[in-house]
N, C-alpha and C positions, 0 to 999 in steps of 0.2 A: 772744311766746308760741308760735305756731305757727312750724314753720321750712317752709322750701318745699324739696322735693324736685325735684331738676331730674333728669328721666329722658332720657336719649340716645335718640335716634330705633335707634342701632344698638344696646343693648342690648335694645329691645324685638322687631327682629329676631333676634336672636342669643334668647331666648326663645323667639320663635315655629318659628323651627329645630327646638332642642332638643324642642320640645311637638311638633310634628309625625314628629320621628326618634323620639319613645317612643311615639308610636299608631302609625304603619308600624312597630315593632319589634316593640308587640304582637298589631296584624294578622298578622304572617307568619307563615304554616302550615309551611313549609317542614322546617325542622329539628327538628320538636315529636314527629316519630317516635325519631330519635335519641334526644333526650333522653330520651323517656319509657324507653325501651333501656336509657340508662344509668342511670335510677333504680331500673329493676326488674332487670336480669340481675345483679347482685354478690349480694344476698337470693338470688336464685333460685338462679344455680351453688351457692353456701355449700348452701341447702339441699338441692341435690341430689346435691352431692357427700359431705354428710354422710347422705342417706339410702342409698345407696351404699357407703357406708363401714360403714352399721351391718348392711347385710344383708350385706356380705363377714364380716363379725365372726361371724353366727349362721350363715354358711355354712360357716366354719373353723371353728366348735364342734363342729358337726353330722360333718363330715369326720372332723375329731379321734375324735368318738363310734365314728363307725363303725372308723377305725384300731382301737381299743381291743377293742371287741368281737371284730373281726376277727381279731388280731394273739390276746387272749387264750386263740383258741379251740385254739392251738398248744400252749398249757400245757395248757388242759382235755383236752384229747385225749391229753395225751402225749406229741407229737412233739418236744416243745421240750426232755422229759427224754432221750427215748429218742435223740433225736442231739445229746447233751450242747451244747445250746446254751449260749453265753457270755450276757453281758449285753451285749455289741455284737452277737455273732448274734443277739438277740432283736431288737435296737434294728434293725438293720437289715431286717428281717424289718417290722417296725413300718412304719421307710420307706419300705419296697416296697408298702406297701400307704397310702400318700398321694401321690397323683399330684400332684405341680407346685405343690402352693398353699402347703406349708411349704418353709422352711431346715431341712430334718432334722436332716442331721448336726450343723448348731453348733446348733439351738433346741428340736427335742423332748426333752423329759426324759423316758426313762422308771423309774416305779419299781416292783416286783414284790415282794410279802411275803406269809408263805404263815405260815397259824394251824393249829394242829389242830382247833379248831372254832368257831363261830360267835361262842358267846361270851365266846372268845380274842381275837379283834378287836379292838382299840385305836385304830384310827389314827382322828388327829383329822384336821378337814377343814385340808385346804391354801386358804389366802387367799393376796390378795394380802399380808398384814401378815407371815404369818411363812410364805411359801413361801423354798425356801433349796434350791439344785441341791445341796449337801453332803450332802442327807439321802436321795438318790435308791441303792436298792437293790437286787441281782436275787437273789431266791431263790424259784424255783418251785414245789416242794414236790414231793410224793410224790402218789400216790394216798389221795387222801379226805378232802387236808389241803383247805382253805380258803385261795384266794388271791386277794388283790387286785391287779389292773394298772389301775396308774395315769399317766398319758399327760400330761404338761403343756407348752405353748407359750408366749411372751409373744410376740403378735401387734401388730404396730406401727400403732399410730394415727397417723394425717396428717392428719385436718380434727377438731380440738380447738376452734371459735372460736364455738360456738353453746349453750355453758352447760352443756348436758347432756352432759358428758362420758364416753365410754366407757373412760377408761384409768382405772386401777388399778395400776398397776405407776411406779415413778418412768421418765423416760426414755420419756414417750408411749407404753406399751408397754400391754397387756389382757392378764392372763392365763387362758389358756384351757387347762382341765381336761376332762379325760378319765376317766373309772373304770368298770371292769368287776369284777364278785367273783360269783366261782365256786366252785364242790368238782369238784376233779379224780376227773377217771371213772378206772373200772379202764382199764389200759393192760398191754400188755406180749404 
């Protein structure tokens, strides 16, 4: 009925080994810095890299803003009719005034559309769902028309891995709007 176990003198050292190498394994303080290291810094960089990333995003908006104002104030006044500007002289005019943080020449779009009055105005808002560079225009207007500049970039996103995604555009990309609307002063 009962069977008898016969235990080896050297399995129960080979035991007592093992029991003794897993409590000096757990005693040792040694590499408990490290590791804690490595469970906390990949959390940590992600989120710091992605906070990082989102203040670059409202610091390129804010940029953009200010291009647009800046840049629009050349129709409002006039100087952009009176020295027949093209729509690459505006656009470049545009990128003279963003220091280093865009690709101007291939990524800002500008478009310019000029109403005779306010409640002429049509334009619907640009998304990301139906923004399209095909539809980007330059026409400044005259004196007293009504004109909108409008500014857009797709700004590239690089840390996407935290849920709360900032892109919009397909291609990891944010697009970021700009819009100024005035009435051109007398000139001339």
């Amino acid at each position: 009925m009962f069977e008898t176990i016969k235990i080896k003198s050297s399995d129960c050292l080979r035991g007592l080994r093992q029991s003794r190498l897993c409590r000096r394994f757990v005693r040792q303080q040694e590499g408990s810095a490290a590791v804690e290291f490595a469970l906390i810094a990949t959390p940590f960089l992600a989120l710091l890299f992605a906070i990082i990333e989102t203040a670059m995003v409202f610091f390129a908006g804010q940029t953009l803003e200010a291009a647009a104002a800046d840049s629009a104030r050349l129709i409002m006044t006039g100087q952009a009719q009176t020295q027949n500007f093209s729509a690459s002289d505006f656009k470049t005019q545009v990128c003279n005034r963003i220091y280093g943080l865009f690709d101007c020449a291939g990524g800002v779009y500008v478009d310019v559309k000029s109403y005779s009055s306010f409640s002429a105005v049509t334009a619907t808002p640009v998304t990301a769902s139906n923004f399209s560079t095909g539809n980007m225009s330059y026409s400044p207007g005259t004196v007293g028309d009504i004109v909108v500049v409008s500014l857009y970039y797709q700004w590239p996103i690089y840390v996407s891995m935290l849920g709360n995604n900032l892109r919009n555009l397909s291609g990891n990309k944010r697009l970021l709007a700009a819009t100024s609307v005035f009435r051109v002063e007398p000139y001339k």
